[in-house]
Structures are given as C-alpha cells and as structure tokens.
C-alpha positions in Angstrom: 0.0 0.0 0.0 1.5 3.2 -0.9 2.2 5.3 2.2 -0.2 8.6 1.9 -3.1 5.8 1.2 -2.0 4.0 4.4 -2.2 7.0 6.5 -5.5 8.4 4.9 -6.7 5.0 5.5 -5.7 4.9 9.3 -6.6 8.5 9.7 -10.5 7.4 8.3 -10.6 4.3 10.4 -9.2 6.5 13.7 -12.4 9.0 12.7 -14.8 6.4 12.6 -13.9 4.7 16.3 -14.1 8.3 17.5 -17.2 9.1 15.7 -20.9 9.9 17.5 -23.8 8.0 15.3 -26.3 10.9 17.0 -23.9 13.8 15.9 -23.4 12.1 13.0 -27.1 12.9 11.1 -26.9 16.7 11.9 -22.9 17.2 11.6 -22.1 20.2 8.6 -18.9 19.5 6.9 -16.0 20.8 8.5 -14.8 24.2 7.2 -11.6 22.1 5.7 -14.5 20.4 3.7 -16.5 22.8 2.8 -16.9 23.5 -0.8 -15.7 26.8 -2.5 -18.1 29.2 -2.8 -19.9 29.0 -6.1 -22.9 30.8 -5.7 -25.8 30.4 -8.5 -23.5 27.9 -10.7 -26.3 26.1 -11.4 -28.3 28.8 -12.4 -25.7 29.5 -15.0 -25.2 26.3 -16.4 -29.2 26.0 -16.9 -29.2 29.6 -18.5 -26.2 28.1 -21.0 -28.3 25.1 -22.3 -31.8 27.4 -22.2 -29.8 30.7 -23.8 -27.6 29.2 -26.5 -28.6 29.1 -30.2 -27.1 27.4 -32.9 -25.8 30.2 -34.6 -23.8 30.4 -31.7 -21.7 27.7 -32.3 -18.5 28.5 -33.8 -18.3 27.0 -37.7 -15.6 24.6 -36.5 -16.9 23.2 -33.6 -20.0 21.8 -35.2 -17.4 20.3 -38.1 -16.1 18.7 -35.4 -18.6 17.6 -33.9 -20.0 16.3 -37.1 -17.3 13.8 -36.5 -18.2 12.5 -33.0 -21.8 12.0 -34.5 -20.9 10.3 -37.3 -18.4 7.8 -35.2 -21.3 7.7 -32.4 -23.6 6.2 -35.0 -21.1 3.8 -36.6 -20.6 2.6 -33.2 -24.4 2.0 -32.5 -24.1 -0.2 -35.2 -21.5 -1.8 -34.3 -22.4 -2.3 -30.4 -26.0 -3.7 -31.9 -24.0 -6.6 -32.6 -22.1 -7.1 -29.3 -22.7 -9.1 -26.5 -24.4 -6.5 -24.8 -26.6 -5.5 -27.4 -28.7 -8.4 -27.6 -28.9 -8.8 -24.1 -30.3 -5.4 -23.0 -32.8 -5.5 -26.0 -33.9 -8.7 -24.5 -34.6 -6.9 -21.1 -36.8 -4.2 -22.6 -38.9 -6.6 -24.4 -39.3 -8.6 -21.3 -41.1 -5.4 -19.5 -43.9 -5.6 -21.9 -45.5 -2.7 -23.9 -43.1 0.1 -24.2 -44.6 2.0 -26.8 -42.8 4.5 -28.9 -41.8 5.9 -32.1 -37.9 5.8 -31.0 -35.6 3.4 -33.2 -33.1 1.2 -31.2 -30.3 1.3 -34.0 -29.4 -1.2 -36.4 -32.8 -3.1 -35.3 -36.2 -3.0 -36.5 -36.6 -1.8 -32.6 -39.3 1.1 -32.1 -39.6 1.9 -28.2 -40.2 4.8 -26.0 -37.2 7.3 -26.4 -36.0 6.2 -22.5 -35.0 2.5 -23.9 -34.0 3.8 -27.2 -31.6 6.2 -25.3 -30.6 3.3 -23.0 -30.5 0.7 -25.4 -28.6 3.0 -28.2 -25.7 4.3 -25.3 -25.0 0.9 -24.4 -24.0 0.0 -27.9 -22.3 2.9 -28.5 -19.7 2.2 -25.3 -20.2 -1.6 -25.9 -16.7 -2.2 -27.9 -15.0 0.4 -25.7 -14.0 2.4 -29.5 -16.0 5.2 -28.6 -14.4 8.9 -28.2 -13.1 10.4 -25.1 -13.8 14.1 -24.2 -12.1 16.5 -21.8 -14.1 14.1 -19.0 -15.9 11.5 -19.8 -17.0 9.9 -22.7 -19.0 12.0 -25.2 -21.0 10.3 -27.7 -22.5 7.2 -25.8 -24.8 9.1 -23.1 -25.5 12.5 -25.2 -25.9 11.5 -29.0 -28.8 8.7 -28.4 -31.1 10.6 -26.5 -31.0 13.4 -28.2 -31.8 11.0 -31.2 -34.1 9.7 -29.8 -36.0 13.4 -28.9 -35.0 14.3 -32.4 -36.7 11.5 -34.2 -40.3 11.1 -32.4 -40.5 15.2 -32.5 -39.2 15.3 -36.0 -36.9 18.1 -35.0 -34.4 19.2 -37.6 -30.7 18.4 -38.1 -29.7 22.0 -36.6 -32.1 21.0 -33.3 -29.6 17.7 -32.7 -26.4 19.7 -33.4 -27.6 22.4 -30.9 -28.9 20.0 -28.0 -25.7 17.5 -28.6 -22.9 20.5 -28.6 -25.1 21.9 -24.9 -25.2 18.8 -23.4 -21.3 17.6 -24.5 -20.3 21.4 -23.3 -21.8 21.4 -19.9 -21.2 18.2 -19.2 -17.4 17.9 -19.9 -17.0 21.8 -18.3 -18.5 19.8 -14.8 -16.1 16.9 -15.1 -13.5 19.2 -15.4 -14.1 21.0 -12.6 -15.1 18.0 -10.4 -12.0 17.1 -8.4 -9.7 14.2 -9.3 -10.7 12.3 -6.5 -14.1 11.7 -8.2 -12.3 9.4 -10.9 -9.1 8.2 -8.3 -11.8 6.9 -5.9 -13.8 4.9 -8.0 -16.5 6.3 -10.3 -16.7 6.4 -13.8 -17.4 9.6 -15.0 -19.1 8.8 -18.1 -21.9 7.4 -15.5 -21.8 10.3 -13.6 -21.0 13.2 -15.4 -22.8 12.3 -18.6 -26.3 12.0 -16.9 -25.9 15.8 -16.7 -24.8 15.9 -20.4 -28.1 13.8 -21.3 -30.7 15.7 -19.3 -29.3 19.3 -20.7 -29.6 17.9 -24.4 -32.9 16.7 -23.4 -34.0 20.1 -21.6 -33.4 21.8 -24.6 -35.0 19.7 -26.9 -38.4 19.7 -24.5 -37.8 23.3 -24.4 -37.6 23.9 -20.3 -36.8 27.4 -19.0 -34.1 27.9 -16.4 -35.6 27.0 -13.4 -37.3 23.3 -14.9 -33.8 22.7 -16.8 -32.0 23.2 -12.8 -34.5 20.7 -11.8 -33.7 18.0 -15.0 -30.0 18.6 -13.6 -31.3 17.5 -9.9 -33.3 14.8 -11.4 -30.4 13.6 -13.1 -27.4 14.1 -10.4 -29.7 11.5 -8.4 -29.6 9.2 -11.3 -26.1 9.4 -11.8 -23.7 6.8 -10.8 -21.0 4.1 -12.4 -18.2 2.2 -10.3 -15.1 1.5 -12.4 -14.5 -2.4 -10.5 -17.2 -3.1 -13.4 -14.6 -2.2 -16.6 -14.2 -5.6 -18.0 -18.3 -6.0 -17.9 -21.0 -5.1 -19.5 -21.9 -3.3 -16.7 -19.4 -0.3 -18.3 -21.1 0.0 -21.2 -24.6 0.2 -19.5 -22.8 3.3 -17.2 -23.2 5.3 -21.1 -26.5 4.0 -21.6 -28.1 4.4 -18.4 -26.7 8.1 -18.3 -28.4 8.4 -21.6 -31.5 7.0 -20.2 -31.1 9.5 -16.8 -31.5 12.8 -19.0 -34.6 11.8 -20.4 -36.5 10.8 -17.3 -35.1 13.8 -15.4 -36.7 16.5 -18.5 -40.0 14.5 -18.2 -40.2 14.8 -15.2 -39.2 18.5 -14.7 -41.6 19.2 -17.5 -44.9 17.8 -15.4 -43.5 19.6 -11.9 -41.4 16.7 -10.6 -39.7 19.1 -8.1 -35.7 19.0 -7.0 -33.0 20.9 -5.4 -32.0 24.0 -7.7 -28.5 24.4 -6.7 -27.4 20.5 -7.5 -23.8 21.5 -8.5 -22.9 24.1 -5.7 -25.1 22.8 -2.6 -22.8 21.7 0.1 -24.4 18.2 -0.1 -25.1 18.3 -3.5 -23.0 16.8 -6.5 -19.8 17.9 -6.5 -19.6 18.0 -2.7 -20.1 14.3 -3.2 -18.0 14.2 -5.8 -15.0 15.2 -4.3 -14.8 18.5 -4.5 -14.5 20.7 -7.2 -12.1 23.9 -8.9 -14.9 26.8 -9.8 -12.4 28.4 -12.1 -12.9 25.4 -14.7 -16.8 26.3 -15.0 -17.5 29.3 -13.9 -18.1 31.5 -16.7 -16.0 29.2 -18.8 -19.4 27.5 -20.9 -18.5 28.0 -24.4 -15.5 29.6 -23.9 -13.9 28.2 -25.7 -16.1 25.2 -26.6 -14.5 21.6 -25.7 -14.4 20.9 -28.6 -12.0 23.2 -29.5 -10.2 22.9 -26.2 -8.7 20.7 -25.3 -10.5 18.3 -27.5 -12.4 15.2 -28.5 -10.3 11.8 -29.4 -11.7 9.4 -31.7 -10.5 6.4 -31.4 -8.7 4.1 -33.6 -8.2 0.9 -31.8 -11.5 -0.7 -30.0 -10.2 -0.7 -26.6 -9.7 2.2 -23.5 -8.2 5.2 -24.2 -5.2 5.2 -22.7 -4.0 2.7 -24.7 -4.7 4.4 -27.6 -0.7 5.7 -27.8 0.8 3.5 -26.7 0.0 0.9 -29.2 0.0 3.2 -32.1 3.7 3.4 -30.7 4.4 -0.4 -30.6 3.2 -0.8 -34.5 5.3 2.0 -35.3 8.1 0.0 -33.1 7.3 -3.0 -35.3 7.1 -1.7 -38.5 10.0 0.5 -38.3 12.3 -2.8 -37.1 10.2 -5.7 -38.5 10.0 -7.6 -34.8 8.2 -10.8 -35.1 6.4 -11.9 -32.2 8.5 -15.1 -32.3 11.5 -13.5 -31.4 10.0 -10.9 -28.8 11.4 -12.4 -25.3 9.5 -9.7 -23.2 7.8 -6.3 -23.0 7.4 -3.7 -20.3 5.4 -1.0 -20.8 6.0 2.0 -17.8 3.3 4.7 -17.5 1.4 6.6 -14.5 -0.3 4.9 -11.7 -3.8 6.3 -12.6 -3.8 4.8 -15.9 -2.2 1.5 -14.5 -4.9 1.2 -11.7 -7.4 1.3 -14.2 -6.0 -1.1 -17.1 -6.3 -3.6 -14.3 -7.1 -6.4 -16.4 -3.1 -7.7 -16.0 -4.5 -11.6 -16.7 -7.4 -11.2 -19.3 -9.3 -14.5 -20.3 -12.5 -12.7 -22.4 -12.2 -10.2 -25.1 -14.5 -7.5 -22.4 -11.2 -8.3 -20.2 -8.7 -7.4 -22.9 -10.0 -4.0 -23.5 -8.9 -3.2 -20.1 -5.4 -4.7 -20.5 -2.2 -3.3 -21.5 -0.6 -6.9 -21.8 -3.4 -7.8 -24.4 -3.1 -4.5 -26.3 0.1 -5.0 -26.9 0.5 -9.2 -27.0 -2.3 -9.1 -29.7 -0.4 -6.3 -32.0 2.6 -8.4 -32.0 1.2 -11.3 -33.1 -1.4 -10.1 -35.2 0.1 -6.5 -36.4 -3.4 -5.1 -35.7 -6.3 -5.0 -33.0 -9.7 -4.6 -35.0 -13.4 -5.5 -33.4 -12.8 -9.2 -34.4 -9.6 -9.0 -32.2 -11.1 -8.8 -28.5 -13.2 -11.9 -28.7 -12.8 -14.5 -26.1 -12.0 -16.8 -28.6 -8.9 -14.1 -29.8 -7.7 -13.8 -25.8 -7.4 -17.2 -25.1 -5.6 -18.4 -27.8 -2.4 -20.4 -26.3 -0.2 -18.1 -28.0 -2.0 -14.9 -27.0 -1.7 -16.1 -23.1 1.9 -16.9 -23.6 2.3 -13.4 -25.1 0.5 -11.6 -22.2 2.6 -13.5 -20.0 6.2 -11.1 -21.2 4.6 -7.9 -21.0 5.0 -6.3 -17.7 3.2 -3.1 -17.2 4.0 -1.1 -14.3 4.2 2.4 -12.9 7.5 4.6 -13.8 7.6 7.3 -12.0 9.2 9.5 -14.6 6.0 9.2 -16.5 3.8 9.9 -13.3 4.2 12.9 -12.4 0.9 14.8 -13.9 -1.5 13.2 -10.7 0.9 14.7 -8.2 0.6 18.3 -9.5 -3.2 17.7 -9.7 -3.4 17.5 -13.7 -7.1 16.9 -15.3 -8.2 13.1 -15.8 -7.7 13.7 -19.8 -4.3 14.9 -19.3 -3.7 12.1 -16.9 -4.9 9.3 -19.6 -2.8 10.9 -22.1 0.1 11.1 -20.1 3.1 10.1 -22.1 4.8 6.1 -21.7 7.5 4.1 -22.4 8.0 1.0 -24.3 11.1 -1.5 -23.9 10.5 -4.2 -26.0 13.5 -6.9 -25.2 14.5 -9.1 -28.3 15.9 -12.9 -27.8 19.4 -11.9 -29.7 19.9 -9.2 -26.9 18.9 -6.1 -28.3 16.8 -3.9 -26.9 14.2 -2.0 -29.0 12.3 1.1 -26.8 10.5 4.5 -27.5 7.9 6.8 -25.9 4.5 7.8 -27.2 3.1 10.1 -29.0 -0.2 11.8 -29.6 -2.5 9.3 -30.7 -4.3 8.8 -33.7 -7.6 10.6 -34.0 -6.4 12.5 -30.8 -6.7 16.3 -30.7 -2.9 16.5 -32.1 -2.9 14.2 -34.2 -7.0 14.5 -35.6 -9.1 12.1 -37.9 -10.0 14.1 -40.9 -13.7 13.9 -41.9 -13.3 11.2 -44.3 -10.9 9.0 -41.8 -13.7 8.8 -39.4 -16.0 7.9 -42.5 -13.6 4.7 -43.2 -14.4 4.3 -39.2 -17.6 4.1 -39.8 -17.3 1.7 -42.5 -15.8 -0.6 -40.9 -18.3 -0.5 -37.7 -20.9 -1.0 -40.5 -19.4 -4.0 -42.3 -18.5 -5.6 -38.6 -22.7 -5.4 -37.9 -23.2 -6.1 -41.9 -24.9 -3.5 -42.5 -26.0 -2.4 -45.9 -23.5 -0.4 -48.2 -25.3 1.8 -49.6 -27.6 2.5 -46.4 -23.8 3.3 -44.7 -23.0 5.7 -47.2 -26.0 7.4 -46.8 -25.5 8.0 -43.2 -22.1 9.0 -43.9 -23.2 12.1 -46.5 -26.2 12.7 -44.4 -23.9 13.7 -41.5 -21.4 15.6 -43.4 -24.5 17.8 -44.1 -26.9 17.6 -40.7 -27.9 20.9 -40.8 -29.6 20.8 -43.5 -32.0 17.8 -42.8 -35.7 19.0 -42.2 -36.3 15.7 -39.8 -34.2 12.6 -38.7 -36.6 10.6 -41.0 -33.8 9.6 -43.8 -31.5 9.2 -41.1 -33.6 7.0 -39.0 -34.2 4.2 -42.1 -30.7 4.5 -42.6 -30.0 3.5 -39.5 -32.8 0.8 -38.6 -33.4 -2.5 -39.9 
C-alpha cells in the first residue's frame, strides 16, 4: 500500500472509532471540507443550455462535432451486434408494452425514447471504440437521447447539433471541474458526469426554462452513478447508456413539476460536494468559452479498446514496423506509464475479449502477433488463444515514476490518460528495441479528418453487416446535418 493511502486509511478508520452515530445525522462539513463558494452555478449552467442558439456555435466546432456524431452512429451499429446488445434488447422486451416511435439502432426496434436512449448508449460504449472528451465519454450518453427526442418530434438536423454541442459542453465543463478524487476513488465519470450531459440535451429539446432545466440537472445528479471495479463488464457500457436514459427521465419529469434541489452543483451536499470536491475556475463563466471541442478536444479512437492505450499501441506498431520484430523473437515487453492509468488497465490476466480492452498486456500481445487489433480482435476466442496467453505473459506493465508525475501536481483526468509512456520491447538476440508515445491517432494532435472517421464508420458498418449503400447514406447525411428537415432519412438508414 503506498504510504499517503496508508495513512488516509488509518486516519479514516481513527475517525470512525471516535465518531458519534447521533452527531453524525446533523454534523455540517468541517470548514476544511466545505466547498468553494460557487454561488448560482447552477443557475448559469441551466441559463447556457436554455440561452444558446445554434448560430452560436462556432463553424468549427459543429465540423467537429459532425465527427463524433458520425463515429457515435457507426458505433451503435456496431455495439447492436455485441454481447451486450442483444442482451439489454432482451430486457426491454421482457417489460412488456413500451410503446414508442424511438428506433433502437441497427434493429427493426421502435420503443419509447428512454430504452432507445438506453439501449442506443449501451451499444455505443459496448466495444470500448468510442471517443473520449475532456471528461468523460461523449457520444454514448449525449448523442442517443437526443436522437431519440429528435426523431419522435421530427426536430431538424440543426435542433440535434444544438442539443448534442449543450449537453457535451456542460457536461465535460463539470467533469473538469469535479475534483480528481471523483475518478481516483472509483466512479466512472461517463456514468456520472454524462447524466448531466443527457438531461441538458434533453431540456433543450423539451424546451424547459431555467428553473425546470435546474431541476432536469437535480433529477439527473440523483440518477447518476457508475463504479469503475465493473470495466471488463457489461456493466461499463450500461454506465453510457443508463446516463443516456437519466436525461430523459429527469426532463420529463421536470416538464410535469417533478420538483428538486435548484443548486445540484454548488449545494454543500449536493453533487460535487459528493463528488470530491471541485475547482470553480474550470466552470465558472468558462461554458462555451472556448467550446470543448476546441479545447482541449475530442479523441476518436482508432483501436477498439480504452483510451489510454490508444498511444501507446500506435507506438508499438510503429516500433514493429519500423524494425520488422516478429512476435517469435519478442522475449518480453514492459510498458512503464502513471499509476492512474495503471490502476485502471487492471485487467493484467485477461481471459474474455471484455477483459482485454482493459489490458495493456493484451493490447500489446495481440499487436505483436497479429500487427493489428480490429473488433474481431477482442473476442474470447482471440484472448485465449495459447499463443495470445503466452504473449500476455512477457509484457509487464508497471508504474515509472518518470512518466507519473501529472497526478501529483493535480493534472485533469484527460491529461492524466494521455500522459506520455514508455515501451522497452527486449529481443531474444539481446537487443533492446524502446521508445515513448506520442499523440494518438484521431487525438486532438494528431485528428481524424472527416473522411478518416467515415472509413471508421465503415468498418463499424461491415463488422454489424450492415448495408452499403444505407452506410453511405448515413455517412453524406452527417457531413450535411444541418440541413435535414427531420431525422426521417437518417432513422431508415440506420434501422433494420
């Protein structure tokens, strides 16, 4: 156990033998606890998402976030045909009559816009090859239910670009500001944080005011929740969905009364106090400016597996290619990174394909024997090859403190999962092949161009063999949302 854990550990434990269960149901935080003083941050975040227009959104940040959309739907596709996907369409159909106009994509599916939203996030963050925002990941809670609204109210291509960039802005400027503690002690912020994400797109699309969108942003910091011991799971995936599924019970329910705190965000035992803790400057008077898009950026994945190894095994092919290392004569691997990254790749001995997207050994076993790590890759047929296992076996990844020091000097959770690594990859003959990573592919710094995510798509489309031609439609509808009059093309592009 590292020492400052032992000692906040003892020092918890020593508080809790001292502790009076009476005092305890009336005690106020201590004023080392108390929050900083935000007051009516929640009134401005509800006055962002009921204010802003679509013609304020700068020309390049919808072009990027034309991206995300497009990747977000090729996903759904592709996550219709996972593990998961079957399963949790399954469950709805087992509650009965859920009527609705809603499509559950890549199915003949129609349900209320709650399972279509829940059903549509989960396959989005079922393969783990979804983006990665400043906080959390973007497309699986926001983009399906604001689909979903979109499609049953035949609202326009501009109306989905609006309610998608509020919901992704708000909801990335809270995780930013939420302390670092939220993530280190156990939640999964695209659980937490993107239930507010999903209730602002969905506030906007019902068309709250101020004070019923404050409420949606109660409703849904109740909902929120998502424990990262499940990565590995299917339980991860339904963290996206479920969040997707949060914003559109909390703006129905604002919209008929439902009542809720107003001042979720600031309140001292309200969501961020809960959270951890939180840094006003990253929020306050920050929505928009500049958009997150912009800063620091979206990633788009190009491997089907976390984020942080995104870099590092774009590194190792360029390792391999650059000195044509055969897996035969690879005698071991270390991989040295941070220790947040490393506690949450904790998958060290993977034995299904859910496993290995939450393992640096596979990532990096897998590229050496096969060269690449596509969808068909993380099966558990794929991780438990004989080979694969012996593979996994050589690489040892571990914590180097040389490449941990962004935690200590209190560095955001993006920085943190892009914080740079080390590869030593140990021939038989002796040598010694090593190098450090660079911005990944499809990373901020190193961006997919429009048509790059396209061949994305494509891919996620052939994987759920899906129609050609309805995947090119999709792909040129995108490129051109704003000018669609309904989701109606869209929608039989996308459903069975």
């Amino acid at each position: 156990m590292i020492r400052r854990e032992f000692c906040k550990t003892s020092l918890a434990l020593a508080g809790f033998a001292l502790r009076n269960p009476r005092l305890d149901a009336v005690a106020s935080p201590s004023p080392a606890d108390e929050l900083p003083n935000a007051p009516g941050l929640t009134k401005y975040v509800s006055e962002f998402i009921v204010n802003t227009k679509y013609e304020d959104i700068p020309e390049n940040v919808i072009a990027l976030g034309k991206k995300t959309i497009l990747d977000g739907f090729g996903l759904a596709l592709a996550g219709s045909d996972s593990t998961a996907g079957p399963v949790i369409r399954k469950y709805i159909e087992s509650l009965g009559p859920c009527a609705g106009s809603a499509t559950i994509i890549g199915t003949k599916m129609k349900v209320h816009p709650r399972y279509a939203a829940l059903a549509n996030g989960i396959s989005i963050h079922a393969d783990d090859f979804d983006d990665t925002g400043s906080a959390f990941h973007v497309a699986g809670p926001t983009l399906p239910p604001s689909f979903a609204l979109c499609e049953v109210g035949r609202r326009t291509g501009k109306d989905l670009m609006l309610a998608f960039h509020v919901g992704v802005e708000i909801s990335n400027k809270i995780g930013d500001a939420v302390s670092p503690r939220h993530q280190q002690d156990g939640y999964h912020t695209t659980g937490t944080i993107g239930s507010f994400g999903s209730a602002a797109a969905c506030a906007k699309l019902r068309g709250l005011d101020a004070a019923k969108t404050a409420i949606a942003l109660a409703i849904g910091a109740s909902q929120a929740s998502g424990l990262r011991d499940n990565f590995g799971t299917m339980t991860k995936p339904f963290h996206a969905g479920h969040a997707g599924e949060n914003g559109t019970v909390s703006a129905d329910l604002a919209a008929i009364g439902w009542t809720a705190a107003p001042d979720i965000l600031e309140a001292p035992l309200g969501f961020f106090q809960v959270g951890g803790g939180f840094d006003p400057k990253t929020i306050v008077d920050r929505l928009g400016k500049p958009w997150m898009f912009v800063t620091p950026g979206d990633l788009i994945k190009r491997f089907p597996c976390g984020t942080i190894q995104q870099q590092v095994m774009d590194a190792m092919l360029r390792l391999i290619e650059q000195n044509n290392i055969k897996a035969a004569d690879v005698d071991k691997v270390e991989v040295g990174g941070n220790l947040s990254n490393y506690r949450t790749l904790f998958q060290h001995h993977p034995t299904t394909g859910l496993q290995g997207k939450f393992s640096m050994e596979y990532a990096m076993a897998v590229l050496l024997l096969e060269r690449k790590a596509t969808l068909a890759s993380f099966t558990d047929a794929v991780v438990q090859r004989p080979d694969v296992q012996d593979m996994i076996r050589r690489v040892r990844y571990y914590v180097d403190p040389e490449f941990n020091k962004l935690e200590l000097q209190g560095a955001s959770l993006q920085a943190m999962l892009v914080e740079q690594s080390i590869l030593k990859i140990y021939m038989k003959g002796g040598k010694v092949i090593s190098g450090r990573t660079e911005p990944a592919k499809g990373s901020p710094e190193n961006p997919m161009t429009y048509e790059e995510v396209a061949d994305k798509f494509r891919g996620n489309a052939e994987f759920a063999k899906w129609p050609k031609q309805k995947a090119e439609s999709v792909i040129e509808m995108v490129k051109s949302l704003e000018t669609l009059p309904d989701m109606t093309r869209l929608t039989a592009a996308l459903a069975g």
